[in-house]
C-alpha positions as CSV (number, residue, x, y, z in Angstrom):
1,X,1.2,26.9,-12.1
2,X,0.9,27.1,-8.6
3,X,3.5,25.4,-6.2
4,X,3.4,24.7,-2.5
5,X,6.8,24.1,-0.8
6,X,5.9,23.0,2.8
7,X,6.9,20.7,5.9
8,X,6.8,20.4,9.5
9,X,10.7,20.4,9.9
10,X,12.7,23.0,10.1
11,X,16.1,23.2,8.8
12,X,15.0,20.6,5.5
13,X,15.7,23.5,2.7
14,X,12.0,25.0,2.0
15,X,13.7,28.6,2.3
16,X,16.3,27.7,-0.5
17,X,14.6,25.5,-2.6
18,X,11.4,28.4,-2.8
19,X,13.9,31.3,-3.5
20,X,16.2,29.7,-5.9
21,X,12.9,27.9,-7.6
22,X,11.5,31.3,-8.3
23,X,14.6,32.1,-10.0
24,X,14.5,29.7,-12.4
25,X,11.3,30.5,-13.2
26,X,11.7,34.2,-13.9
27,X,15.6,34.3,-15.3
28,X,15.9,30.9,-16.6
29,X,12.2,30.5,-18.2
30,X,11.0,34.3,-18.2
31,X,8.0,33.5,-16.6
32,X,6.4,36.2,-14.2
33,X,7.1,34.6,-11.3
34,X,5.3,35.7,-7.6
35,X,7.0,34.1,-4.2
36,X,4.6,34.2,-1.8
37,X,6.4,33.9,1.9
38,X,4.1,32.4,4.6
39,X,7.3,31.6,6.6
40,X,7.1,33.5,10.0
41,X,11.0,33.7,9.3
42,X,11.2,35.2,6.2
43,X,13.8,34.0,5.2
44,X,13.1,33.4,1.4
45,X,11.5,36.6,0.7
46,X,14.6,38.4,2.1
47,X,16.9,36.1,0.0
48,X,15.4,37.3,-3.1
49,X,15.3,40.8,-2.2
50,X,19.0,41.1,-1.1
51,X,19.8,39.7,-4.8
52,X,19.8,42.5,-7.6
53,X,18.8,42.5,-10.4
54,X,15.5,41.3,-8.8
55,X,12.7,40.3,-11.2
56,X,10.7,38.0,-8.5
57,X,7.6,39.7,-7.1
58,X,7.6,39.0,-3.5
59,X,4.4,38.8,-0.8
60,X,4.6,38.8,2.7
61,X,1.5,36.4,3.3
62,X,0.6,36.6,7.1
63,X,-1.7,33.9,8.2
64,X,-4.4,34.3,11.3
65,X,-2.8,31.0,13.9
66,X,-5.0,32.0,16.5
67,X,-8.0,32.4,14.6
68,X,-9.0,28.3,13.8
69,X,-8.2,26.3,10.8
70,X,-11.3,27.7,8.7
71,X,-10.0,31.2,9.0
72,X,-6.3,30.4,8.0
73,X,-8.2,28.2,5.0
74,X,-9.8,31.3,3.6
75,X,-7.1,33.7,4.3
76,X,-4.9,31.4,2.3
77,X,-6.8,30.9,-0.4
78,X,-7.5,35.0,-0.7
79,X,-3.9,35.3,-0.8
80,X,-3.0,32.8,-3.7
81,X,-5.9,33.6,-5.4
82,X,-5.2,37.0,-5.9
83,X,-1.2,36.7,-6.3
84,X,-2.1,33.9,-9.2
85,X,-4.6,36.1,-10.9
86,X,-1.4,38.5,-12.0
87,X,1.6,35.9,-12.3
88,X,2.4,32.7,-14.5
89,X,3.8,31.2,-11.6
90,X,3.4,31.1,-7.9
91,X,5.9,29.8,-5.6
92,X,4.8,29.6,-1.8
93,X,7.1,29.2,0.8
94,X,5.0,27.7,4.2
95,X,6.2,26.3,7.2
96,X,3.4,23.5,8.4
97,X,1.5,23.8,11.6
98,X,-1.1,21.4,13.1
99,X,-3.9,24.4,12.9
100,X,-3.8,24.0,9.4
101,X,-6.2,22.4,7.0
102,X,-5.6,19.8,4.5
103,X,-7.3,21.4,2.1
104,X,-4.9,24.9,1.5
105,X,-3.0,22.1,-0.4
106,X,-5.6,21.5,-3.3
107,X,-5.2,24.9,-4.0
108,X,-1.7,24.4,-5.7
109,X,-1.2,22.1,-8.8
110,X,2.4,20.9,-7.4
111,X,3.5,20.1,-3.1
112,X,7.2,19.6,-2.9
113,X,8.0,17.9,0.6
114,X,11.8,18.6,0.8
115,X,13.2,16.1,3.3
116,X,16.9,15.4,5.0
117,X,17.8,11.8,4.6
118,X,18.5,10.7,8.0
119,X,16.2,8.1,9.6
120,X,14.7,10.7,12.1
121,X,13.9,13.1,9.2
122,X,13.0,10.2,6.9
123,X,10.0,8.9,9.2
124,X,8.6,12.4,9.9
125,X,8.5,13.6,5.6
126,X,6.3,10.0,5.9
127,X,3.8,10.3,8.4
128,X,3.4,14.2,7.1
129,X,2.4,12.5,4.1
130,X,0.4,10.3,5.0
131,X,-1.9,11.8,7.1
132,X,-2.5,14.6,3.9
133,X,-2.7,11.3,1.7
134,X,-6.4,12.4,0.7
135,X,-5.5,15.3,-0.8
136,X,-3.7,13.6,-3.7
137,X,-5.9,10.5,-4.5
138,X,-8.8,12.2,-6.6
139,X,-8.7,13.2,-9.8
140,X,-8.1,17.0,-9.9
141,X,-5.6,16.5,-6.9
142,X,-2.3,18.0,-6.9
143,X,1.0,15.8,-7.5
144,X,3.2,15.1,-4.4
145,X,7.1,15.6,-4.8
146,X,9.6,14.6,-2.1
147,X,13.0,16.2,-2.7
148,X,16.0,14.8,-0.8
149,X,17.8,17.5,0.3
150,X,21.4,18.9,1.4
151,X,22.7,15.7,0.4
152,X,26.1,15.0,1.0
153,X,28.2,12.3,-0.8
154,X,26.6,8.8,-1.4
155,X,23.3,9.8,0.7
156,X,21.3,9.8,-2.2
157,X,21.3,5.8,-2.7
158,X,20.8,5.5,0.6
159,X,17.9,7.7,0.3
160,X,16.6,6.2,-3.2
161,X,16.2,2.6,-1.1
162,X,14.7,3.7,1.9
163,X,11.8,5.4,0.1
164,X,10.2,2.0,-0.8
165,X,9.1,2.2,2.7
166,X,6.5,5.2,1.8
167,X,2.6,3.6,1.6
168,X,1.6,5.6,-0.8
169,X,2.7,7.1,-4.6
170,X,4.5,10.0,-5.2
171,X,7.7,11.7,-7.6
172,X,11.3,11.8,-6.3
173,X,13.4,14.4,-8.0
174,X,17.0,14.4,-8.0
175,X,19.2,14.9,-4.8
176,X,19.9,18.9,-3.9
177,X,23.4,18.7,-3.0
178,X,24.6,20.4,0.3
179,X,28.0,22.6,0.7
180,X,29.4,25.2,2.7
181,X,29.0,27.4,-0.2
182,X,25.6,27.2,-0.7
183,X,25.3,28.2,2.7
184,X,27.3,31.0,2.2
185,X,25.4,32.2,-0.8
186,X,22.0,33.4,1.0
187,X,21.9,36.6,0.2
188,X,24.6,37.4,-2.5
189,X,23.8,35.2,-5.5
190,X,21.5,32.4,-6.7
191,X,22.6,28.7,-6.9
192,X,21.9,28.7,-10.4
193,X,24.7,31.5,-10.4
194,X,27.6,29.7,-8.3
195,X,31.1,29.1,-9.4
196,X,30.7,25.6,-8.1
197,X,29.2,23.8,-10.9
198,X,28.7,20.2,-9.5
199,X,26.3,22.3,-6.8
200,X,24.5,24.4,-9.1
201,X,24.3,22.0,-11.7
202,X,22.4,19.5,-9.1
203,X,20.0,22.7,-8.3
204,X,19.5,23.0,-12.2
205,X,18.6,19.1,-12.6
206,X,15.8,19.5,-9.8
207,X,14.3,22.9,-11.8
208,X,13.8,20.6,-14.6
209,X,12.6,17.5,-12.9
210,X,9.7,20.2,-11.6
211,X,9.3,21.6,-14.9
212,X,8.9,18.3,-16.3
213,X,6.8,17.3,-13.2
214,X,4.4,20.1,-14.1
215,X,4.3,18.9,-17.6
216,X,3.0,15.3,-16.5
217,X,0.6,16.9,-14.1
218,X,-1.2,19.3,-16.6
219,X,-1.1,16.2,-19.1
220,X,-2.8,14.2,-16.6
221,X,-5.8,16.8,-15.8
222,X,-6.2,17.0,-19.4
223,X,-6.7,13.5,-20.2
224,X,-8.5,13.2,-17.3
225,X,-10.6,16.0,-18.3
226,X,-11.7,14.3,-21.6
227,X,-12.2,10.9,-21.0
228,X,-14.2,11.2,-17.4
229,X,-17.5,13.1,-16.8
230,X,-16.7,16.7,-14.8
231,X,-15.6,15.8,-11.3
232,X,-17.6,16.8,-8.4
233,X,-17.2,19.6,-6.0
234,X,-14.2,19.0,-4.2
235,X,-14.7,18.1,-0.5
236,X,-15.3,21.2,2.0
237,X,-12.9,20.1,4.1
238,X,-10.8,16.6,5.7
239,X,-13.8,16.3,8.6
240,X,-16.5,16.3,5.4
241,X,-14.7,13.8,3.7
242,X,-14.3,12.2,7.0
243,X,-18.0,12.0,7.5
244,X,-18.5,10.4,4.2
245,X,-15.9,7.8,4.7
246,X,-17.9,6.8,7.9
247,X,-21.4,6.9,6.2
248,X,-20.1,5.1,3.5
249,X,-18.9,2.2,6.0
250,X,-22.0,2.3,8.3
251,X,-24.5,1.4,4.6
252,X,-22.1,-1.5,3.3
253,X,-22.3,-3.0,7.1
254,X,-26.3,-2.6,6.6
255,X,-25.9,-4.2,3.8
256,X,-24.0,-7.1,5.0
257,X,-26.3,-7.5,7.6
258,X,-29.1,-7.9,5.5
259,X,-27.9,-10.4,3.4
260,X,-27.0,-12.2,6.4
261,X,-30.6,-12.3,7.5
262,X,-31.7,-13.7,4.2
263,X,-29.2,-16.7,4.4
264,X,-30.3,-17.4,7.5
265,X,-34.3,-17.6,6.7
266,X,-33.5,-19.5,3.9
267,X,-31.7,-22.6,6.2
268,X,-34.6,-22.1,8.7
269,X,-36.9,-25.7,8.2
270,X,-41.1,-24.6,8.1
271,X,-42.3,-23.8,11.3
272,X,-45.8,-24.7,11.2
273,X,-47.9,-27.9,10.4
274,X,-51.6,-26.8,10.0
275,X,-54.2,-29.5,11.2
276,X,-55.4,-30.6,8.1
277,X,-51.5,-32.3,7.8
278,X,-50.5,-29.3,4.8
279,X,-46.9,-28.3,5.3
280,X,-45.9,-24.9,3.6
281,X,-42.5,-24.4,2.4
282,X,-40.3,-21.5,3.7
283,X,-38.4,-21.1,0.4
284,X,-41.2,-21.3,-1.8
285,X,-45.3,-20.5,-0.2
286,X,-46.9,-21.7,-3.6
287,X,-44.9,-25.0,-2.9
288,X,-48.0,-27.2,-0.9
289,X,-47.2,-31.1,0.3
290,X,-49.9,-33.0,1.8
291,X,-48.8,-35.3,4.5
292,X,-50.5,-38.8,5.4
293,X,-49.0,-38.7,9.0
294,X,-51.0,-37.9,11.7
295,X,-51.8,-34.4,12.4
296,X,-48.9,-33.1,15.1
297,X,-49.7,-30.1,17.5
298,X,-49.1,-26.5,16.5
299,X,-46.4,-24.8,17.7
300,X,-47.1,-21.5,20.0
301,X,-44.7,-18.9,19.0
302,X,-45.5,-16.9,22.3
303,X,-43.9,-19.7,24.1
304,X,-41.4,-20.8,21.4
305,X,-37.8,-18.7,22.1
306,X,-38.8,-19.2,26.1
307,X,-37.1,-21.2,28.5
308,X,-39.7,-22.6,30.1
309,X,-41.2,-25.9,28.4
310,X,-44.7,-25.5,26.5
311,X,-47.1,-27.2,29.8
312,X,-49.9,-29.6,27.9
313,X,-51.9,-32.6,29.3
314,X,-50.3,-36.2,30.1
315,X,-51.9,-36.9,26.6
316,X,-49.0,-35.5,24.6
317,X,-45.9,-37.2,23.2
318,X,-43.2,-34.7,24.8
319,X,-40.1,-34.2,22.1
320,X,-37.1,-31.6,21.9
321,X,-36.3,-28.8,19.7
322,X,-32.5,-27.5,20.7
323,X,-32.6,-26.4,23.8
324,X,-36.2,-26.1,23.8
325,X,-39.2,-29.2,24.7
326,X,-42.6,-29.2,22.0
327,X,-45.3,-31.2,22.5
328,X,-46.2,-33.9,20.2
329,X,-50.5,-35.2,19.7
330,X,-50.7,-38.7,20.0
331,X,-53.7,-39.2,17.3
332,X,-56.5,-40.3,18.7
333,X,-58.8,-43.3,17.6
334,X,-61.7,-42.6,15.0
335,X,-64.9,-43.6,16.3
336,X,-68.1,-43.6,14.1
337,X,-71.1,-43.2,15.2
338,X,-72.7,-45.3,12.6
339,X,-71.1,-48.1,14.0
340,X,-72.2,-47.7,17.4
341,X,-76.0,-47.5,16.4
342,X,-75.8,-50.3,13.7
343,X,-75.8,-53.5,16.0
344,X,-75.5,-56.3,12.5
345,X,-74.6,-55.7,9.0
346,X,-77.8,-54.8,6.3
347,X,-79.0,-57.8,4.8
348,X,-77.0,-57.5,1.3
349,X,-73.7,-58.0,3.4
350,X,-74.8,-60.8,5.5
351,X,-74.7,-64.1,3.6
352,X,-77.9,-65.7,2.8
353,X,-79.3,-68.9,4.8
354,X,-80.2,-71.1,1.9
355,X,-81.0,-73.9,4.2
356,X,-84.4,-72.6,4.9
């Protein structure tokens, strides 16, 4: 198992919580446990050492700032992926900077986000989440932990109620208890190991709400596992999945748009009138209505979406179409020439003169 213990504030217990962690792991459970301390501080890595009998392994993990986001990514990963190759668990202890990529987290099965429980500390454990919140939606994500920590008193209702404000799922553990004792232990004994029990009996409580954490989580890839087809690849990094996000907007507004096109031919009444009085349906072109009214004029479509009115002779009906003037063919009268030659009926039409 692989846990990440991480935030932007300082002074929220990371330090504590990674050394003491570790130690339940390799006393409690006789695991072989590996800190790994990113911490430009150190100051977990020398907690553990000044502690004998010491069965942790510790790493000094020294990450490239200056060196860009992708560099600290692959340095990172080197560095876990080696220490996790020769240890049950790894416990890494990282203080987060804005240079960093969201992705070092999906290389951990477990992020705790320890967290004081004042309003100031509250709101800044919440947007750090939130702006990770990718990380932990897909399948094979890791699981989020906030840990309210040096708690004092009744803090920890306080705390329990104001975490409804968080947008987004995660697993509160138990409150960490703060003393002047546990202060005074950094460096001489564990917290598992202290005289005050109420203290290192709250510390105990959150070891097994992470061991039981870790139980859910590997449950959860495991059912996952076999009831879904193998995820994909997972995404190179937060601008990739960025890009995806945006391409996967830009098609469903191409979409919408084309359907909104169709609607709008569909309402659109036939545009043409042929001469021979035909009228073709729009919906349907095997649809074909003969009309008995007069022939009307065809519309031009050069001149149709122009302001300017369609210019015929005085022997047009003018009418209106919106905003825009068509011109309407007053039928004309059918002459035939047969009638102009013939000057009197044939005989069988005209009535016969029986007086002669």
């Amino acid at each position: 198992m692989r846990i990440l213990i991480t935030n932007q504030k300082g002074g929220v217990g990371k330090s504590t919580i990674s050394a003491n962690l570790a130690h339940y792991f390799a006393s409690i459970l006789n695991r072989r446990t590996t800190l790994v301390d990113f911490d430009t501080q150190s100051s977990s890595s020398k907690w553990v050492r000044s502690v004998k009998p010491q069965r942790i392994t510790v790493f000094k993990g020294s990450l490239p700032l200056s060196d860009g986001a992708n560099r600290i990514l692959i340095e990172s990963r080197k560095i876990i992926q080696g220490v996790y190759a020769r240890s049950e668990i790894v416990i890494a202890d990282l203080t987060w900077f804005d240079v960093f990529d969201s992705e070092m987290m999906l290389d951990f099965d477990i992020v705790i986000l320890p967290t004081a429980i004042s309003e100031v500390e509250l709101i800044a454990t919440m947007e750090f989440a939130a702006r990770h919140e990718w990380v932990f939606q897909s399948l094979q994500s890791p699981s989020l932990v906030i840990v309210p920590s040096r708690v004092r008193g009744d803090q920890a209702v306080k705390f329990r109620h104001n975490t409804e404000r968080f947008p987004f799922g995660f697993l509160l553990t138990p409150p960490i208890i703060d003393s002047v004792e546990a202060k005074k232990s950094f460096g001489n004994r564990f917290l598992l190991d202290m005289k005050n029990h109420k203290l290192s009996n709250s510390f105990k409580i959150f070891c097994q709400s992470i061991e039981q954490t870790a139980r859910i989580h590997f449950d959860r890839l495991k059912n996952n596992n076999a009831s879904v087809q193998p995820s994909r690849a997972k995404l190179a990094s937060s601008l990739s999945y960025n890009i995806k996000k945006t391409d996967a907007i830009r098609t469903l507004d191409k979409q919408k748009m084309s359907v909104t096109k169709l609607e709008e031919q569909a309402k659109e009444s036939p545009l043409r009138m042929p001469a021979g009085g035909v009228t073709i349906s729009q919906s349907d072109p095997k649809k074909v209505q003969t009309s008995s009214e007069p022939s009307l004029g065809v519309l031009q479509d050069s001149n149709f979406f122009t302001e300017n009115p369609v210019i015929q002779d005085e022997s047009f009906a003018e009418g209106t179409y919106g905003n825009q003037k068509i011109i309407r063919r007053e039928p004309k009268a059918i002459f035939s020439l047969s009638r102009k030659v013939l000057g009197k009926p044939p005989k069988f039409l005209r009535k016969q003169d029986t007086s002669k």
